[in-house]
PyMOL CGO cylinders between C-alpha atoms (Angstrom):
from pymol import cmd
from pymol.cgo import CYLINDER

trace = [
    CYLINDER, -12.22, 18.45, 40.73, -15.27, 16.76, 41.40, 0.3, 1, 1, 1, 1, 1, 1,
    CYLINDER, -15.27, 16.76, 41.40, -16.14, 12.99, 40.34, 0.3, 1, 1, 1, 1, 1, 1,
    CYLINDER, -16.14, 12.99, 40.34, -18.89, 14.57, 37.60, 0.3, 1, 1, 1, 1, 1, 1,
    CYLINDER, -18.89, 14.57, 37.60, -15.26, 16.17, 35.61, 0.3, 1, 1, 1, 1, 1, 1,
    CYLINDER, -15.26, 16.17, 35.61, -13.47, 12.44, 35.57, 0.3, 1, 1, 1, 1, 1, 1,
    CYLINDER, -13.47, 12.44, 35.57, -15.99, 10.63, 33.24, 0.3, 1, 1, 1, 1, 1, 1,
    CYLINDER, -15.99, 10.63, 33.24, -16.04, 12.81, 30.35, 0.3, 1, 1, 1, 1, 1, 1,
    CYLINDER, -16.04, 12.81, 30.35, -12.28, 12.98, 30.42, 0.3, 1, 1, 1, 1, 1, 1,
    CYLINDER, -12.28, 12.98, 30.42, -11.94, 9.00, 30.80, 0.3, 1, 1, 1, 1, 1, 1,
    CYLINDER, -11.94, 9.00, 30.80, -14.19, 8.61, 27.57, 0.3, 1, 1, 1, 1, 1, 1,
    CYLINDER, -14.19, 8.61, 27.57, -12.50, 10.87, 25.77, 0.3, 1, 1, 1, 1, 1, 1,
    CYLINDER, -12.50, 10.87, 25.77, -8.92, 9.40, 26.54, 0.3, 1, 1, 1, 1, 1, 1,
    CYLINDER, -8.92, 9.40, 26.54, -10.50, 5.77, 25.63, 0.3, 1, 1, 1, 1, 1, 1,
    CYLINDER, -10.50, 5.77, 25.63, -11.88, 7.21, 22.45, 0.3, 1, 1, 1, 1, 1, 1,
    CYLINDER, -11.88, 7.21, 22.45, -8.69, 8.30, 21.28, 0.3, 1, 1, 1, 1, 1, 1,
    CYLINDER, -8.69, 8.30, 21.28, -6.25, 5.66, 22.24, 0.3, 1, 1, 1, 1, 1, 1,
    CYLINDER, -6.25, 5.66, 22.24, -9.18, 3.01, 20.75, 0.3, 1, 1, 1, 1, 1, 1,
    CYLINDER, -9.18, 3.01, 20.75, -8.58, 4.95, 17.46, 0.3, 1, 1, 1, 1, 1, 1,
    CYLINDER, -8.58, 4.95, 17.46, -4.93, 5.39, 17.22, 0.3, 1, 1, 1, 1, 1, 1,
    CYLINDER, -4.93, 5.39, 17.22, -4.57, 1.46, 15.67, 0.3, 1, 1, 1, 1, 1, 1,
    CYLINDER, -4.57, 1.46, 15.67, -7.36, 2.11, 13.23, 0.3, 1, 1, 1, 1, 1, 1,
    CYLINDER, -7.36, 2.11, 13.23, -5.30, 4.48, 11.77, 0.3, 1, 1, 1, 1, 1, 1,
    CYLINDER, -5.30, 4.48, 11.77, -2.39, 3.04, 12.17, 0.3, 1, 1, 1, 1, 1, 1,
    CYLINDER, -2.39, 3.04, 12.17, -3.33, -0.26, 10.08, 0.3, 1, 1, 1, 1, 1, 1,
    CYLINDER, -3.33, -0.26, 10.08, -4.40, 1.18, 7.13, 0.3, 1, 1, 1, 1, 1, 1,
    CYLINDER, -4.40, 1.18, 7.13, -3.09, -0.73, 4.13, 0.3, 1, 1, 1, 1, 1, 1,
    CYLINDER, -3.09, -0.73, 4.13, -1.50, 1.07, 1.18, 0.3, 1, 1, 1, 1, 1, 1,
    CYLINDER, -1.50, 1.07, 1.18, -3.56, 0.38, -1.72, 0.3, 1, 1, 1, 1, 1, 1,
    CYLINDER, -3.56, 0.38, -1.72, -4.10, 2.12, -5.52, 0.3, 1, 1, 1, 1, 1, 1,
    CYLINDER, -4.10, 2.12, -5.52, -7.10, 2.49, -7.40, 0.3, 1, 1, 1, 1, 1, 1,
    CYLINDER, -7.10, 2.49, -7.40, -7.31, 1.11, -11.12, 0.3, 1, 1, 1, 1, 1, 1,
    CYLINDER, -7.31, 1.11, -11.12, -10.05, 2.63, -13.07, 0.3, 1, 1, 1, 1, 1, 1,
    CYLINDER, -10.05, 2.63, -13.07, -9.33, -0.45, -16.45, 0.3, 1, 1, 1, 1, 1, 1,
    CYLINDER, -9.33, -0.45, -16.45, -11.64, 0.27, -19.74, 0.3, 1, 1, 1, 1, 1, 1,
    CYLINDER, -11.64, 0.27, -19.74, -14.22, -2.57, -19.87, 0.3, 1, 1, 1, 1, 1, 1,
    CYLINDER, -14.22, -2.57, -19.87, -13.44, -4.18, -16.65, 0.3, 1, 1, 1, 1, 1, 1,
    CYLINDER, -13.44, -4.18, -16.65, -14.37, -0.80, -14.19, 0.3, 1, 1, 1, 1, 1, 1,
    CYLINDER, -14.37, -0.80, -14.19, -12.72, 0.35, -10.85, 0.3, 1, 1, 1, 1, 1, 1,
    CYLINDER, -12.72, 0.35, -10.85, -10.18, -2.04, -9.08, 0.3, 1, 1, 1, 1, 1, 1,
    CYLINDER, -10.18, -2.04, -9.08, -8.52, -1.46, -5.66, 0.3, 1, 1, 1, 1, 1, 1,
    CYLINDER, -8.52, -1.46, -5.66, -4.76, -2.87, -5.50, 0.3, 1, 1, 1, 1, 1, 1,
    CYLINDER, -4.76, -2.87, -5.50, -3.73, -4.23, -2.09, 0.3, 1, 1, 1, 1, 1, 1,
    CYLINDER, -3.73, -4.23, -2.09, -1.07, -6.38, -0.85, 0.3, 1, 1, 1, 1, 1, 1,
    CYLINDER, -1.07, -6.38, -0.85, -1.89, -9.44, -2.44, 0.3, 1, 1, 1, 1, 1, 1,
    CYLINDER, -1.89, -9.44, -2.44, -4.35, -8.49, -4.95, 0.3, 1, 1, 1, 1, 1, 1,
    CYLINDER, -4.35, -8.49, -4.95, -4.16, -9.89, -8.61, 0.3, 1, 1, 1, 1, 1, 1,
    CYLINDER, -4.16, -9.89, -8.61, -2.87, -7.56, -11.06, 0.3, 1, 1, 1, 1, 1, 1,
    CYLINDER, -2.87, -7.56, -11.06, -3.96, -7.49, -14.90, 0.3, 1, 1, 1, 1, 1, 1,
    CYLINDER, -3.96, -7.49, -14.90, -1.58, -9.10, -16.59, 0.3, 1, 1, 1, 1, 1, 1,
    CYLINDER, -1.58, -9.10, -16.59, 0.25, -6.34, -18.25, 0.3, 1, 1, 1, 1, 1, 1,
    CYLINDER, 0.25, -6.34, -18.25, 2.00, -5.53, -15.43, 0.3, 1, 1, 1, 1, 1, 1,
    CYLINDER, 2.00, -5.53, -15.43, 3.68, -8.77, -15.06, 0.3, 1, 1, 1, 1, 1, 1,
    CYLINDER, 3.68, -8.77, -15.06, 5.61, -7.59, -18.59, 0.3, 1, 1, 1, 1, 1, 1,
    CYLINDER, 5.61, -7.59, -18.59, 9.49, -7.10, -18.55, 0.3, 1, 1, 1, 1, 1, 1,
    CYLINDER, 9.49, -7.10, -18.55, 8.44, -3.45, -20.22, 0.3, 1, 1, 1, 1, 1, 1,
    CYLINDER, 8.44, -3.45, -20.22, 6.78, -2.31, -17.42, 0.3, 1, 1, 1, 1, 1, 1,
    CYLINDER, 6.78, -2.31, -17.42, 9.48, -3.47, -14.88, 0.3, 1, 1, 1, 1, 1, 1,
    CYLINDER, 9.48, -3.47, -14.88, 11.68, -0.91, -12.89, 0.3, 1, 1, 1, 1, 1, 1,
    CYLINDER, 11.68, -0.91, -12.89, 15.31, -1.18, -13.59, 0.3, 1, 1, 1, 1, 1, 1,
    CYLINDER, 15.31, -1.18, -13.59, 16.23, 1.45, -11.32, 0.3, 1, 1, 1, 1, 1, 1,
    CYLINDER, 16.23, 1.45, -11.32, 14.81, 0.06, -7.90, 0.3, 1, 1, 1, 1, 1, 1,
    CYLINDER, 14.81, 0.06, -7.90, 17.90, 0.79, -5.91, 0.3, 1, 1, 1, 1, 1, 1,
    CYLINDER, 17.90, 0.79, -5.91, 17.82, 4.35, -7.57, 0.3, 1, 1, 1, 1, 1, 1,
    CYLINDER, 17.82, 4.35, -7.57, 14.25, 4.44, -6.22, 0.3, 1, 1, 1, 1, 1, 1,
    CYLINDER, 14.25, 4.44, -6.22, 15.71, 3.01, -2.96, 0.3, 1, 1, 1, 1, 1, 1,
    CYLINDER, 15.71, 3.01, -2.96, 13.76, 0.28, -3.33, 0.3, 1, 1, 1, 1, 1, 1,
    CYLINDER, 13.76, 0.28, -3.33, 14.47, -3.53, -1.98, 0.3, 1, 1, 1, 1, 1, 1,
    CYLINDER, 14.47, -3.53, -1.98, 16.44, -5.95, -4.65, 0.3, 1, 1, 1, 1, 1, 1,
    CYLINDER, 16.44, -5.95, -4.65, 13.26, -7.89, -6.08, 0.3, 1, 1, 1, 1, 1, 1,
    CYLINDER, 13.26, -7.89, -6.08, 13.53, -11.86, -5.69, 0.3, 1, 1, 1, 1, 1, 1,
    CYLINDER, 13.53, -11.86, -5.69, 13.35, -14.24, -8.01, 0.3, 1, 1, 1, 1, 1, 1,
    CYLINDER, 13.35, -14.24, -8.01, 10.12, -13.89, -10.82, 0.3, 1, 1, 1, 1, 1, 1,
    CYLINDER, 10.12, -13.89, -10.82, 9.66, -10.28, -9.02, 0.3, 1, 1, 1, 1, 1, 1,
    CYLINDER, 9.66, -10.28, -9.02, 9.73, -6.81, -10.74, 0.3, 1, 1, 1, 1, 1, 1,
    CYLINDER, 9.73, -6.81, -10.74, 8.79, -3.67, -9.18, 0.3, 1, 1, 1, 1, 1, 1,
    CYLINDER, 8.79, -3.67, -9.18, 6.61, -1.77, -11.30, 0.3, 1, 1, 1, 1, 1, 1,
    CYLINDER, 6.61, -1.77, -11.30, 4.87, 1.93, -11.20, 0.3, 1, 1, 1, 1, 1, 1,
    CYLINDER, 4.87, 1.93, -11.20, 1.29, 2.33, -10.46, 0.3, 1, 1, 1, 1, 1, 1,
    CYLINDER, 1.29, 2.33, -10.46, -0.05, 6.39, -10.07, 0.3, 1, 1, 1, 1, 1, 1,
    CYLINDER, -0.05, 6.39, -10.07, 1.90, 7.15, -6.46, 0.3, 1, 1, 1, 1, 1, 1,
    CYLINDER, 1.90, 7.15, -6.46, 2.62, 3.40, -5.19, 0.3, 1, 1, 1, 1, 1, 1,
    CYLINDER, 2.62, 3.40, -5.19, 5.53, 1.53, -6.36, 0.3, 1, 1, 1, 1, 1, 1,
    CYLINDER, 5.53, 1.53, -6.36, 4.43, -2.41, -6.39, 0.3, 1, 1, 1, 1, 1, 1,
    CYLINDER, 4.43, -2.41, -6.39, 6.25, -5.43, -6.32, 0.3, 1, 1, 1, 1, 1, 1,
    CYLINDER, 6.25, -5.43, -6.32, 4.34, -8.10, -8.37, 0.3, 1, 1, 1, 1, 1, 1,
    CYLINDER, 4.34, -8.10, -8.37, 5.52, -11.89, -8.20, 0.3, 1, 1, 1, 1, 1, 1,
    CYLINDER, 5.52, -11.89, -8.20, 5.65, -12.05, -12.52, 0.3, 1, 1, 1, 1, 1, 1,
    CYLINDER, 5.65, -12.05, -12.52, 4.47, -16.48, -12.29, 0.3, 1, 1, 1, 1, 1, 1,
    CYLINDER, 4.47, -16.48, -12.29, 1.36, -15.15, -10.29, 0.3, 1, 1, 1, 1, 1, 1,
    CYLINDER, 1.36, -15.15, -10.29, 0.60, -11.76, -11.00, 0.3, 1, 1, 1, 1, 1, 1,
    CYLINDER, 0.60, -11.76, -11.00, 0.39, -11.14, -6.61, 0.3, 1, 1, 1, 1, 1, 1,
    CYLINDER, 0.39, -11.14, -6.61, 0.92, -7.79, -5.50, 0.3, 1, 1, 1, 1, 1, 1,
    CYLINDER, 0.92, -7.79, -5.50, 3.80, -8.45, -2.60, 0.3, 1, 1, 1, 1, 1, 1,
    CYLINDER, 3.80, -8.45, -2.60, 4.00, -4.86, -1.27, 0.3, 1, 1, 1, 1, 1, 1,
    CYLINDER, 4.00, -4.86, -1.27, 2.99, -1.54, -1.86, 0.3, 1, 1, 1, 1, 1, 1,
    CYLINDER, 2.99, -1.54, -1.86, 5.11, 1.58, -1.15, 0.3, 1, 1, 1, 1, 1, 1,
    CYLINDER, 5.11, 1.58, -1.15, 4.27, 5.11, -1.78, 0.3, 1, 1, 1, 1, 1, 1,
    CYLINDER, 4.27, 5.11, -1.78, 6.22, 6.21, -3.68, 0.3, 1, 1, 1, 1, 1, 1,
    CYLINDER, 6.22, 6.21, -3.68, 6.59, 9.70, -0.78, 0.3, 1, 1, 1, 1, 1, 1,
    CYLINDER, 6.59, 9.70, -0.78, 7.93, 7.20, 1.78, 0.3, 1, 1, 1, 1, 1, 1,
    CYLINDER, 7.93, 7.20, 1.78, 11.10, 6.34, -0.33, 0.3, 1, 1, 1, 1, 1, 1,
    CYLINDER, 11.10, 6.34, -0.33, 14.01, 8.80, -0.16, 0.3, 1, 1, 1, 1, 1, 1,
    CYLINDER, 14.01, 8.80, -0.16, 14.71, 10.78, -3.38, 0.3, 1, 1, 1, 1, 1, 1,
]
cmd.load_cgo(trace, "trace")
């Protein structure tokens, strides 16, 4: 193999283990599309509209869901494919989990 063969190889081996984190650090997040107030992207700490800091909306079934025990002033709630756990006093998004990475 001649030294012309090793520096298309190298590049392409830096490329890919350069992009392997990118992917890897992706945040879970959910899109709200709210009447009046337009598109909002949910993210780990990201403030929630208010309604879903409402006992209604809370999961009762988390360990069902296998789900973590909420703390104190935490619910988890439903939102499209992400299950979220809100802190209720501040309306926080805590985590995110889809809801295909929880056993059924």
């Amino acid at each position: 193999m001649t030294n012309d063969n090793y520096l298309p190889r190298l590049l392409l081996a830096a490329v890919c283990a350069l992009s392997i984190p990118a992917f890897a650090d992706e945040e879970p997040s959910v899109k709200l599309d709210r009447p009046g107030a337009g598109m909002q992207e949910i993210k780990k700490g990201s403030k929630l509209p208010d309604g879903y800091k409402r006992e209604a909306l809370a999961l009762k079934d988390w360990d069902k869901r296998h789900l973590t025990a909420p703390g104190e002033n935490e619910q988890w709630v439903e939102i499209q494919d992400k299950y979220v756990l809100v802190n209720i006093p501040s309306g926080l998004a805590k985590t995110l989990v889809d809801k295909s990475a929880v056993q059924k």
